[in-house]
C-alpha positions as CSV (number, residue, x, y, z in Angstrom):
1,X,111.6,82.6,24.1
2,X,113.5,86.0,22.8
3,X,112.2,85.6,19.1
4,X,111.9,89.1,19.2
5,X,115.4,90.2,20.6
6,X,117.2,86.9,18.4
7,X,114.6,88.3,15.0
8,X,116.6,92.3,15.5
9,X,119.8,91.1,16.9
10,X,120.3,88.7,13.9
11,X,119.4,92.1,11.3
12,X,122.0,94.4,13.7
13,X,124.7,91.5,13.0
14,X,124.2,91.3,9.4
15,X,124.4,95.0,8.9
16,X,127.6,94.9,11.1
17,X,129.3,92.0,9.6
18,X,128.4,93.5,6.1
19,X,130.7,96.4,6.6
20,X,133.9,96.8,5.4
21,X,135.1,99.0,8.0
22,X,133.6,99.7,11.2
23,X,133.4,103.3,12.0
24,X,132.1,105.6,14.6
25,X,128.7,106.0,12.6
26,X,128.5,102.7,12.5
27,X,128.8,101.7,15.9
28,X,126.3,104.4,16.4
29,X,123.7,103.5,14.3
30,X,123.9,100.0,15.4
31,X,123.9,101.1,19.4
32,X,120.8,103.4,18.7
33,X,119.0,100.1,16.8
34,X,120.0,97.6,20.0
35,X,118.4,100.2,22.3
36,X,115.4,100.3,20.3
37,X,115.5,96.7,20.5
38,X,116.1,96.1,23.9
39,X,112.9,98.9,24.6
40,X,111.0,97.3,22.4
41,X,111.3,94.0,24.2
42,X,110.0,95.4,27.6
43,X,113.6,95.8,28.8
44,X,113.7,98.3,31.5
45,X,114.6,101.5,29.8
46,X,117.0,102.1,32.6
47,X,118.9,99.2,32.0
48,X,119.2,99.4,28.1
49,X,120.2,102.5,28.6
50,X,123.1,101.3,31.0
51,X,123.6,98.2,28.1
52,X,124.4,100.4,25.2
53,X,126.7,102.9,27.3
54,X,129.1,100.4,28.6
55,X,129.1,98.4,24.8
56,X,129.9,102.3,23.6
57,X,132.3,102.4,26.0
58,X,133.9,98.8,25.3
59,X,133.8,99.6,21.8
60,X,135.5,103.0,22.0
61,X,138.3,102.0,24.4
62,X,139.1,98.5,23.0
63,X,142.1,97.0,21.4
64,X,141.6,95.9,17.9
65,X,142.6,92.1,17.8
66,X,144.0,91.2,14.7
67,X,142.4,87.5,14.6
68,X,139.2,88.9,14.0
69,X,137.3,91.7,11.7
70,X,136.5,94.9,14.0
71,X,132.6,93.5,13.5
72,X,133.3,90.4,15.1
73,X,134.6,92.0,18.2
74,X,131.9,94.4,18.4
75,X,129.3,91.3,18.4
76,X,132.2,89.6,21.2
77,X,131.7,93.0,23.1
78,X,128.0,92.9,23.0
79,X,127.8,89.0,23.9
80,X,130.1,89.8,27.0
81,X,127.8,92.8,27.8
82,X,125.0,90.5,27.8
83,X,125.9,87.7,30.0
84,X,127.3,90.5,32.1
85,X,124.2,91.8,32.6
86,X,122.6,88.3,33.5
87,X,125.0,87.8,35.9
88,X,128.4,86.4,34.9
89,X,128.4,83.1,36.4
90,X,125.5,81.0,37.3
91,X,124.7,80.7,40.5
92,X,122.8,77.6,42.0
93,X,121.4,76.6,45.3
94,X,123.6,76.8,48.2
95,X,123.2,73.5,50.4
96,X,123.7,73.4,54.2
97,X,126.8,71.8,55.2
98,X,125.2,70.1,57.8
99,X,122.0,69.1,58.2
100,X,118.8,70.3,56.4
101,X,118.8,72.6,53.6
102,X,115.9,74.7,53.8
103,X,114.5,76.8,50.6
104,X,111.6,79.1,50.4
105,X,109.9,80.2,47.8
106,X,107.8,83.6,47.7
107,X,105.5,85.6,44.9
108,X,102.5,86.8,43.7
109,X,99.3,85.1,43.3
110,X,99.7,83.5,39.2
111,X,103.3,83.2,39.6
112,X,103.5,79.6,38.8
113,X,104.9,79.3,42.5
114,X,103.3,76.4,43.5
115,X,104.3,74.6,40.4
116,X,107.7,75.8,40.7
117,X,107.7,74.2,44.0
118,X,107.5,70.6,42.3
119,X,110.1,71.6,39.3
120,X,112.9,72.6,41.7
121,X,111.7,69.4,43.8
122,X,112.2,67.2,40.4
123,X,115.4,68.8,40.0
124,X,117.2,68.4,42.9
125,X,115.9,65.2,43.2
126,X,117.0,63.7,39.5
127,X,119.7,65.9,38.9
128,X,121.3,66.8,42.1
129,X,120.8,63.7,44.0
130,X,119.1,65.1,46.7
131,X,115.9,63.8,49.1
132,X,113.8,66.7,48.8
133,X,110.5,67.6,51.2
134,X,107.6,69.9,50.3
135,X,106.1,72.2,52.9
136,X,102.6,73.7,51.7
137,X,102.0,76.3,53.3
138,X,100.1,78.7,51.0
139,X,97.1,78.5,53.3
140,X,95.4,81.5,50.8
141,X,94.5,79.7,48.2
142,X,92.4,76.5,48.9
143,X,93.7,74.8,45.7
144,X,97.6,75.4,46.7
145,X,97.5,72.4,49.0
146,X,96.0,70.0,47.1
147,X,98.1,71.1,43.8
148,X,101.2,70.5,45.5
149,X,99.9,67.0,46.9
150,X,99.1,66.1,43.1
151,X,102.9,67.1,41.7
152,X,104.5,65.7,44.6
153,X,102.8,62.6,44.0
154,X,103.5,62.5,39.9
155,X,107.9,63.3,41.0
156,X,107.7,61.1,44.2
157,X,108.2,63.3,46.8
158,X,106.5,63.5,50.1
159,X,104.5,66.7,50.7
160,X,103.8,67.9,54.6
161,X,99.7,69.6,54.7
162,X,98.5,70.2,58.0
163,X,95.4,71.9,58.3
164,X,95.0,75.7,59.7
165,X,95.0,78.9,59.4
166,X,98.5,79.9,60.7
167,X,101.2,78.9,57.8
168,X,104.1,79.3,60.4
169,X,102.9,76.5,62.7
170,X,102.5,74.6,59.8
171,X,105.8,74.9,58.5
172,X,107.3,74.6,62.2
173,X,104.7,71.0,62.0
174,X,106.6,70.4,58.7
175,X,110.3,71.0,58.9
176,X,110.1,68.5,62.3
177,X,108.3,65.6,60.4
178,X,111.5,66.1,58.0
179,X,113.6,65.9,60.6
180,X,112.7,62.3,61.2
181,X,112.7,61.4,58.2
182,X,115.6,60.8,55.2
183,X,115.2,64.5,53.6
184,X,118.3,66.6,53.0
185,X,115.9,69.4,51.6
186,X,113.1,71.3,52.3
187,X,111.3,73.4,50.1
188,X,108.3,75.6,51.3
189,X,105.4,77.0,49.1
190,X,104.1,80.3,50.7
191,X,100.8,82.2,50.1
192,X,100.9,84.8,47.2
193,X,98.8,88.1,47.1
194,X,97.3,89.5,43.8
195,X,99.8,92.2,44.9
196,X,102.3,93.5,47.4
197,X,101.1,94.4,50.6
198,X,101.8,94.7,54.5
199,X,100.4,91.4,55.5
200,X,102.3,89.6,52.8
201,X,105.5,91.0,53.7
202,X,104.8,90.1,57.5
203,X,103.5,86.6,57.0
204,X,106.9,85.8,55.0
205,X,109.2,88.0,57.3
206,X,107.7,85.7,60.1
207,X,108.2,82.7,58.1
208,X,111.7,83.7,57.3
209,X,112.7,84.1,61.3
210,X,111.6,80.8,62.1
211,X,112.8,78.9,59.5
212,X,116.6,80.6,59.1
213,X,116.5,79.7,55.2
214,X,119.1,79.1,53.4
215,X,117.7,80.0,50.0
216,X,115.0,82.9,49.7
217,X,114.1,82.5,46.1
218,X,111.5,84.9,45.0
219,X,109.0,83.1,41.9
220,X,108.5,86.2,39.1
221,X,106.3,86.0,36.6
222,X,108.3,86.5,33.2
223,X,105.4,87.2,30.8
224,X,104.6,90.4,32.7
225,X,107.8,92.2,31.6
226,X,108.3,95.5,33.9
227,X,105.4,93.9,36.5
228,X,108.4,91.2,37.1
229,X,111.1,93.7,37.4
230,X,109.1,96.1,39.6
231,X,107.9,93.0,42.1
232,X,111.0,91.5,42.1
233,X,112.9,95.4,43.6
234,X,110.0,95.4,45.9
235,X,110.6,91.8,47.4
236,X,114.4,92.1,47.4
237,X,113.7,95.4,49.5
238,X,111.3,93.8,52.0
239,X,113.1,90.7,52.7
240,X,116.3,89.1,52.3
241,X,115.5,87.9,48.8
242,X,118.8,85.0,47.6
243,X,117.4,84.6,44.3
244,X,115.0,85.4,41.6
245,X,113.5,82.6,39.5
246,X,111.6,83.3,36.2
247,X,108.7,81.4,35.2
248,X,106.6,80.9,31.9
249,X,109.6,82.0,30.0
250,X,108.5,79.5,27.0
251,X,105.2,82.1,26.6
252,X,107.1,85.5,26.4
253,X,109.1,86.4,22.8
254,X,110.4,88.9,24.1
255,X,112.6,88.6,27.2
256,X,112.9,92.1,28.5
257,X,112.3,90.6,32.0
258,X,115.7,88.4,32.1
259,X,117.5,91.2,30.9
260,X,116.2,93.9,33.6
261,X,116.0,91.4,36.9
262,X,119.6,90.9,37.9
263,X,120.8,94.2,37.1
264,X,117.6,96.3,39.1
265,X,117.7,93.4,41.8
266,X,121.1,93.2,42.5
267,X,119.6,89.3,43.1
268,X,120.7,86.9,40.9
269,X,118.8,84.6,38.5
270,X,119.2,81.1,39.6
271,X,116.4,79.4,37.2
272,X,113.9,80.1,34.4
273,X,110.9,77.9,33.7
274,X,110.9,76.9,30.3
275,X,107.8,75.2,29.6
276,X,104.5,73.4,31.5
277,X,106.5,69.9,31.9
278,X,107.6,69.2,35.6
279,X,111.1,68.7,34.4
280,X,111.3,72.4,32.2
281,X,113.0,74.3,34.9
282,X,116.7,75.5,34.0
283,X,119.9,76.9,35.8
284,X,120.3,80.3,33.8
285,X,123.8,80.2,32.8
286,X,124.5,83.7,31.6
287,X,127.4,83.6,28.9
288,X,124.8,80.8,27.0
289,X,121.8,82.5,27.5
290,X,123.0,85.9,26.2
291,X,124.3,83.9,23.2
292,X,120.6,82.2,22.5
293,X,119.2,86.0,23.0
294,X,121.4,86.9,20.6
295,X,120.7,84.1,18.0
296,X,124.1,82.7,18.0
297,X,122.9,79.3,19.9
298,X,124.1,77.2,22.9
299,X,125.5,74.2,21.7
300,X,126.7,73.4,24.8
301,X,122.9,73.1,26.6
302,X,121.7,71.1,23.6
303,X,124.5,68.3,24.1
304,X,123.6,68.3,28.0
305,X,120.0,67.5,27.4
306,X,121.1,65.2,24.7
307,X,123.6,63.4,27.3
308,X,120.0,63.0,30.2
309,X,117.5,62.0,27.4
310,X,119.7,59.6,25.1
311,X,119.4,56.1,25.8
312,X,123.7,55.3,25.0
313,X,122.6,51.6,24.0
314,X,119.9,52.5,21.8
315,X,122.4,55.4,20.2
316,X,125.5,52.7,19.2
317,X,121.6,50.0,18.1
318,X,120.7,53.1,15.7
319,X,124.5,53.4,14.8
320,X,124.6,49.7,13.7
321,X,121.2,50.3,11.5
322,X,122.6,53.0,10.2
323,X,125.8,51.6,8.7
324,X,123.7,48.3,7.7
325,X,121.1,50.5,6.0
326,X,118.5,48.9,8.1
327,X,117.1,51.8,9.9
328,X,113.2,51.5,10.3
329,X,109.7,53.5,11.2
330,X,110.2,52.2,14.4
331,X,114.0,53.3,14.8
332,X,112.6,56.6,14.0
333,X,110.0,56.4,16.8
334,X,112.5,55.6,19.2
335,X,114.1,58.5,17.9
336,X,111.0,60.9,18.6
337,X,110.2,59.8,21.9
338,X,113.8,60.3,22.8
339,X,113.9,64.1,21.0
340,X,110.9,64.9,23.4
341,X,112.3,64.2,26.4
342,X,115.0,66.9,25.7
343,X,112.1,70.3,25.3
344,X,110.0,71.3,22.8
345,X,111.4,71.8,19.1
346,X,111.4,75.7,19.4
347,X,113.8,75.4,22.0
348,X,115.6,73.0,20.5
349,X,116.3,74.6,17.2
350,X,116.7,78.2,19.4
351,X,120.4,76.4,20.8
352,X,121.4,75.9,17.1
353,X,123.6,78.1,16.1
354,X,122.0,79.7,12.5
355,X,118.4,77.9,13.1
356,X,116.9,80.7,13.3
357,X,117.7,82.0,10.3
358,X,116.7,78.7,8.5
359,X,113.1,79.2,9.9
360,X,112.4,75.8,9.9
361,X,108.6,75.0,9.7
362,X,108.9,71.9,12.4
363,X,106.8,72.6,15.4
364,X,106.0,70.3,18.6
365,X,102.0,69.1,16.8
366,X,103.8,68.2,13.8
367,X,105.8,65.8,15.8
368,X,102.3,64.4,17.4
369,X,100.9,63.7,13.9
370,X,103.8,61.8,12.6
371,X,103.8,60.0,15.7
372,X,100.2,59.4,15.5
373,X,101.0,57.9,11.9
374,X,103.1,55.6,12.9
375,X,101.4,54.6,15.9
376,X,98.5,53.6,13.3
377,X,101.1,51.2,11.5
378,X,101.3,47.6,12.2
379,X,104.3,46.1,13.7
380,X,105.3,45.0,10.0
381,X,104.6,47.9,8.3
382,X,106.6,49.9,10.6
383,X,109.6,47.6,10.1
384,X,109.4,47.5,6.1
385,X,107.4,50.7,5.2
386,X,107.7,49.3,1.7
387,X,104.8,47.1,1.6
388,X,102.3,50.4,2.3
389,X,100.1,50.5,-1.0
390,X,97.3,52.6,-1.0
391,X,94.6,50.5,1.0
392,X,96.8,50.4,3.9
393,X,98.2,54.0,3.3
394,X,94.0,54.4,3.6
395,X,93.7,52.8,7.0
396,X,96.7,54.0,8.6
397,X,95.3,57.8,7.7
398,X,91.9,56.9,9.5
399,X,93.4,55.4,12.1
400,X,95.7,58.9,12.8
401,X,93.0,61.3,12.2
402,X,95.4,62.7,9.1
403,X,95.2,62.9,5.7
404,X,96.2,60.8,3.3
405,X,98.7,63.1,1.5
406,X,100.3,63.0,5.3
407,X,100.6,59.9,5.5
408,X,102.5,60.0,1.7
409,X,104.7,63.0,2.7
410,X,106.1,61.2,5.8
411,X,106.6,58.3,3.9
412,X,108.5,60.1,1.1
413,X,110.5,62.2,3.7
414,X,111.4,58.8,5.2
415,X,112.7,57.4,2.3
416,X,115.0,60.7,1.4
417,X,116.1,60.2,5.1
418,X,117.5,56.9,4.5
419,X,119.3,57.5,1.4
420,X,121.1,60.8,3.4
421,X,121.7,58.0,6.1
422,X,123.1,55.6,3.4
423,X,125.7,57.9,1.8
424,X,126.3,59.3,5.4
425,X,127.2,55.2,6.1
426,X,129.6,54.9,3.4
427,X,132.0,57.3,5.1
428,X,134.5,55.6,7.0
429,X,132.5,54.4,10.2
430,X,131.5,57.1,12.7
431,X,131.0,57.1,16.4
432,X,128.9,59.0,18.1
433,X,130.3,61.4,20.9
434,X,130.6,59.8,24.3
435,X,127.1,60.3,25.9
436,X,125.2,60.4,22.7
């Protein structure tokens, strides 16, 4: 996600941080490469054209702080510029006071509507505490129903299917079996067209009288770049679009959607889909987004999935192995399965600040191998990797599909692991940060 943009912003910085003294010329030169940039990632060219006139103006008409070089505070300007454009603030789902909350979701036919459906189910439910309720009523395509009984049954949460023809007697049907039930929330999956037309608009203009909704949220395809952006103005026109969400954003390097949305919309971008799992939908919180566009990281994300997928008892067990020197195969596979529940390792090493620069080769099948290596390990071995000659070294690299010379590299990484850890243990005792 924004390789592309994080790849040229990070060769923009170093040409700006390079310089002794920032001139006009400069600032120039480095404004014409960051439109290029921003074109180049299928960023509207209306709104990179916007972008680097107000960073011109910023530049021009700033005060030059004497805390930082003048190429530091072009970069702050540009940061600011960026999370400006995404929208300042984050902006989340605005719950009824009383009574049920009811959200609707609308797009095009591919979206990933449907699917978002479930992911903003899952994330109410686990991480705002809510009773959600799914209403299918995408009556177009045969599959939507039963795809949305499927994910609500895999997050737990009960999904109203009635058959029919007419999606607004369903969702009338639907919205009164919540009633009677323990929901706080109800969130409806419409039909989708392969594009915009009059019937779509009228079904969900219909839909939207009955139900009075409290969220509109219209599902945008991120990979399509301009498609998104032009869809998106054409919903927000037709109907009283609350909010834009972004999907697939894991498969697009380059972005340009995010960055054209909000400011062609006017709508903000409540949450981007970051991946296939059910749980890899996120709030878009501008000021950290713009800083992972711009390669600088987002620290602050990375310890907040930390914090949900870190067992805090299993942290201060590791801390103790560590310190006693006693840290095995199978404290590191505890360790693995706890680093996937937080996203994929792309992502991961995208919110660290510099990782990009390291380009790490660690990728998410690497991870599967040396779990599958370890997994092929008896309990023993696992525990005291030392007693691994070569006929076990032999079974354990039939038993993972991998090489032997695999098998020998984890092995020797493993051992360099535990003599960081061991000098790391002589320091005076550490504790880890409340929540890790």
């Amino acid at each position: 996600m924004f390789e592309q943009l994080q790849d040229r912003f990070a060769g923009i910085f170093k040409t700006i941080r390079g310089q002794g003294k920032i001139s006009e010329a400069n600032i120039q030169g480095a404004l014409r490469d960051i439109r290029r940039s921003l074109l180049e990632a299928d960023v509207n060219f209306k709104v990179a054209r916007d972008f680097v006139n107000r960073v011109t103006d910023k530049a021009k008409g700033g005060k030059v702080l004497t805390s930082v070089t003048p190429g530091q505070q072009f970069i702050k300007i540009i940061q600011d510029e960026m999370a400006d454009f995404l929208g300042k603030t984050a902006e989340e789902i605005q719950f009824s006071n009383s009574g049920i909350t009811v959200i609707v979701l609308a797009g095009l036919q591919g979206s990933g509507k449907t699917t978002t459906c479930a992911k903003l189910a899952y994330f109410l439910k686990n991480k705002r505490r809510k009773n959600p309720w799914l209403i299918a009523a995408d009556l177009q395509r045969p599959a939507a129903i039963e795809q949305l009984k499927i994910l609500g049954d895999q997050i737990a949460v009960p999904v109203f299917a009635e058959s029919g023809t007419d999606p607004v007697s369903v969702i009338k049907s639907g919205l009164k079996s919540a009633e009677t039930s323990d929901a706080d929330t109800v969130i409806i999956d419409t039909a989708g067209r392969l594009h915009i037309d009059e019937e779509l608009m009228t079904q969900l203009q219909n839909i939207i009288a009955v139900t009075a909704p409290h969220e509109v949220l219209y599902v945008a395809d991120g990979m399509t770049g301009q498609d998104a952006v032009n869809s998106s103005k054409a919903f927000a026109d037709a109907i009283k679009v609350t909010g834009i969400v972004l999907t697939k954003m894991d498969g697009d390097s380059r972005g340009g959607a995010a960055l054209s949305v909000r400011h062609i919309t006017g709508k903000p971008i409540k949450f981007i889909g970051t991946g296939e799992k059910i749980d890899a939908l996120e709030i878009l919180h501008p000021d950290r987004l713009a800083q992972r566009i711009l390669g600088l990281g987002d620290i602050v994300s990375l310890v907040e999935k930390a914090q949900e997928a870190v067992d805090l008892k299993e942290a201060e067990k590791l801390q103790k192995r560590l310190v006693e020197n006693s840290f095995s195969l199978e404290d590191f596979q505890t360790q693995l399965k706890q680093l996937k529940k937080m996203g994929s390792v792309t992502q991961l090493l995208s919110m660290i600040p510099g990782a990009g620069k390291l380009k790490m080769d660690v990728n998410d099948q690497q991870l599967k191998w040396v779990e599958a290596i370890i997994n092929s390990m008896t309990p023993e071995e696992r525990r005291n990797p030392g007693i691994l000659n070569g006929s076990r070294r032999k079974r354990v690299a039939r038993g993972s599909g991998r090489s032997i010379f695999e098998v020998n590299q984890l092995l020797k990484q493993f051992v360099q692991m535990k003599k960081m850890m061991k000098s790391m243990g002589k320091l005076k005792k550490m504790k880890f940060p409340h929540g890790l």
